[in-house]
C-alpha positions, 0 to 999 in steps of 0.5 A: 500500500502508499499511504498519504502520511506514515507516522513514526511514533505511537505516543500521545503526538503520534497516535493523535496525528493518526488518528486526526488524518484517518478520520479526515480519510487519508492511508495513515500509518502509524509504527509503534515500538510497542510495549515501551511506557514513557516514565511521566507524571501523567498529569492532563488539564481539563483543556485537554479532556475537552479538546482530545474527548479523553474518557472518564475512566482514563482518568486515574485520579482527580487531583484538586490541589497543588503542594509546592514544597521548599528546599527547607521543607516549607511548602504552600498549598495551591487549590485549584478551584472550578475543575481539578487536573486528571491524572493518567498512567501512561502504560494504558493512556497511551494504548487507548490513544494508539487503538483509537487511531485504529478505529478511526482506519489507521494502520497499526504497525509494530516495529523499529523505524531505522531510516527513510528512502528516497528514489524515482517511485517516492518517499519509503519509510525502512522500518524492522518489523518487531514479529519477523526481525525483517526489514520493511518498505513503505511508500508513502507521500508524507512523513509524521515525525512523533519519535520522542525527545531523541527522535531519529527522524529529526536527527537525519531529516531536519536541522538543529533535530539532533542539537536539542536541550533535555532533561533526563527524567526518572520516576517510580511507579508505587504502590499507593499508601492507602493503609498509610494515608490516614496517618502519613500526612505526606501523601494525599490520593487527591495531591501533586507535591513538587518537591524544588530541592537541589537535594533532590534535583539541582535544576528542575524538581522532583513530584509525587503525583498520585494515580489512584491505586498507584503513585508516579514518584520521581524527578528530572536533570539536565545536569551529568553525574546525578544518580537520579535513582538514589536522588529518588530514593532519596524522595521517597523517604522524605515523603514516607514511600520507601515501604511501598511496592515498586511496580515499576522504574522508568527514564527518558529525556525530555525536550524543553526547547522547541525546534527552529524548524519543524519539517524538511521543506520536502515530505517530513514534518515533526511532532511533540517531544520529537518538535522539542513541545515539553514545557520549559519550568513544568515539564509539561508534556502529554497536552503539548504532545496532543496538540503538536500531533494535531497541528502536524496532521493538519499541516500535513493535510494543507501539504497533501491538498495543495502538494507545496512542501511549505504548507508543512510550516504550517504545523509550527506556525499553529502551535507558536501562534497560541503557545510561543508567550507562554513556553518564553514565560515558562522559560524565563521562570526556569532560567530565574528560580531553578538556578539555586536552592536560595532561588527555589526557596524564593519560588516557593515564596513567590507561591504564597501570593494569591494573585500568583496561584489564581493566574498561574492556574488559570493559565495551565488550566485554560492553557492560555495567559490570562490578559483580563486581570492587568492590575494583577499581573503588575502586582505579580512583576513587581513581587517577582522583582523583588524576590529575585533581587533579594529585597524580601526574605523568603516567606514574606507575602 
C-alpha cells in the first residue's frame, strides 16, 4: 500500500496525528515500538479532556490541589478551584490513544523505524518489523515525525533535530499508601507535591503525583553525574514511600526547547517531544504532545491538498501562534528560580501570593495567559522583582 502520511511514533503526538488524518480519510500509518511506557507524571488539564474527548475512566485520579514544597521543607498549598487536573498512567493512556487511531482506519504497525528512502517511485519509510526481525518498505507521500525527545527522524531529516536541550527524567511507579494515608500526612490520593530541592534535583524538581491505586514518584536533570535513582530514593523517604511496592522504574529525556524548524521543506514534518513541545519550568508534556500531533496532521493535510512542501510550516506556525508567550514565560521562570536552592526557596515564596496561584492556574488550566486581570499581573512583576533581587526574605507575602 502508499499511504498519504506514515507516522513514526505511537505516543500521545503520534497516535493523535493518526488518528486526526484517518478520520479526515487519508492511508495513515502509524509504527509503534510497542510495549515501551514513557516514565511521566501523567498529569492532563481539563483543556485537554475537552479538546482530545479523553474518557472518564482514563482518568486515574482527580487531583484538586497543588503542594509546592521548599528546599527547607516549607511548602504552600495551591487549590485549584472550578475543575481539578486528571491524572493518567501512561502504560494504558497511551494504548487507548494508539487503538483509537485504529478505529478511526489507521494502520497499526509494530516495529523499529531505522531510516527513510528516497528514489524515482517516492518517499519509503525502512522500518524492522518487531514479529519477523525483517526489514520493511513503505511508500508513502508524507512523513509524521512523533519519535520522542531523541527522535531519529529529526536527527537525519531536519536541522538543529539532533542539537536539542533535555532533561533526563526518572520516576517510580508505587504502590499507593492507602493503609498509610490516614496517618502519613505526606501523601494525599487527591495531591501533586513538587518537591524544588537541589537535594533532590539541582535544576528542575522532583513530584509525587498520585494515580489512584498507584503513585508516579520521581524527578528530572539536565545536569551529568546525578544518580537520579538514589536522588529518588532519596524522595521517597522524605515523603514516607520507601515501604511501598515498586511496580515499576522508568527514564527518558525530555525536550524543553522547541525546534527552529519543524519539517524538511520536502515530505517530513515533526511532532511533540520529537518538535522539542515539553514545557520549559513544568515539564509539561502529554497536552503539548496532543496538540503538536494535531497541528502536524493538519499541516500535513494543507501539504497533501495543495502538494507545496511549505504548507508543512504550517504545523509550527499553529502551535507558536497560541503557545510561543507562554513556553518564553515558562522559560524565563526556569532560567530565574531553578538556578539555586536560595532561588527555589524564593519560588516557593513567590507561591504564597494569591494573585500568583489564581493566574498561574488559570493559565495551565485554560492553557492560555490570562490578559483580563492587568492590575494583577503588575502586582505579580513587581513581587517577582523583588524576590529575585533579594529585597524580601523568603516567606514574606
Amino acid at each position: 500500500m502508499t499511504y498519504d502520511v506514515f507516522v513514526v511514533g505511537g505516543g500521545p503526538s503520534g497516535a493523535t496525528a493518526a488518528e486526526d488524518l484517518a478520520r479526515a480519510g487519508k492511508r495513515v500509518a502509524m509504527l509503534d515500538r510497542d510495549g515501551r511506557i514513557k516514565p511521566c507524571g501523567g498529569a492532563i488539564p481539563p483543556r485537554a479532556i475537552k479538546d482530545f474527548a479523553i474518557p472518564d475512566e482514563y482518568i486515574v485520579a482527580k487531583v484538586n490541589t497543588a503542594r509546592m514544597i521548599s528546599p527547607t521543607g516549607r511548602s504552600v498549598d495551591i487549590h485549584i478551584e472550578n475543575g481539578y487536573v486528571g491524572m493518567v498512567d501512561r502504560e494504558h493512556f497511551d494504548e487507548f490513544l494508539r487503538v483509537r487511531a485504529v478505529k478511526a482506519g489507521a494502520d497499526r504497525l509494530t516495529g523499529t523505524y531505522l531510516r527513510i528512502e528516497r528514489d524515482s517511485a517516492g518517499t519509503h519509510v525502512v522500518w524492522r518489523d518487531k514479529a519477523s526481525g525483517e526489514e520493511r518498505r513503505s511508500l508513502t507521500r508524507l512523513i509524521v515525525g512523533a519519535d520522542g525527545a531523541r527522535s531519529v527522524v529529526a536527527r537525519d531529516e531536519v536541522p538543529g533535530g539532533d542539537t536539542i536541550p533535555y532533561v533526563i527524567a526518572y520516576h517510580e511507579i508505587i504502590k499507593a499508601p492507602e493503609a498509610l494515608a490516614a496517618a502519613n500526612a505526606d501523601y494525599d490520593p487527591g495531591r501533586c507535591d513538587v518537591i524544588y530541592d537541589g537535594r533532590i534535583s539541582p535544576d528542575f524538581y522532583g513530584w509525587v503525583f498520585p494515580h489512584g491505586a498507584q503513585a508516579s514518584v520521581g524527578m528530572g536533570t539536565g545536569i551529568d553525574g546525578v544518580n537520579l535513582k538514589e536522588a529518588t530514593a532519596a524522595l521517597r523517604a522524605s515523603a514516607g514511600l520507601t515501604g511501598c511496592e515498586t511496580i515499576r522504574r522508568e527514564g527518558a529525556p525530555i525536550p524543553l526547547k522547541p525546534l527552529d524548524k519543524w519539517d524538511n521543506g520536502r515530505d517530513v514534518v515533526l511532532a511533540g517531544d520529537a518538535a522539542g513541545v515539553v514545557a520549559p519550568s513544568s515539564g509539561e508534556g502529554i497536552y503539548y504532545a496532543m496538540l503538536g500531533g494535531r497541528v502536524a496532521a493538519t499541516a500535513a493535510q494543507a501539504c497533501l491538498a495543495s502538494g507545496k512542501a511549505r504548507d508543512l510550516k504550517l504545523a509550527r506556525k499553529l502551535f507558536m501562534k497560541d503557545n510561543k508567550t507562554v513556553f518564553k514565560v515558562l522559560r524565563s521562570m526556569q532560567d530565574a528560580y531553578y538556578k539555586s536552592d536560595d532561588r527555589r526557596e524564593r519560588f516557593v515564596s513567590l507561591c504564597h501570593d494569591v494573585d500568583v496561584q489564581k493566574l498561574t492556574f488559570e493559565a495551565y488550566m485554560n492553557k492560555k495567559l490570562v490578559a483580563a486581570r492587568p492590575l494583577a499581573h503588575l502586582k505579580i512583576g513587581v513581587k517577582n522583582v523583588a524576590h529575585l533581587m533579594g529585597w524580601v526574605k523568603p516567606g514574606w507575602v
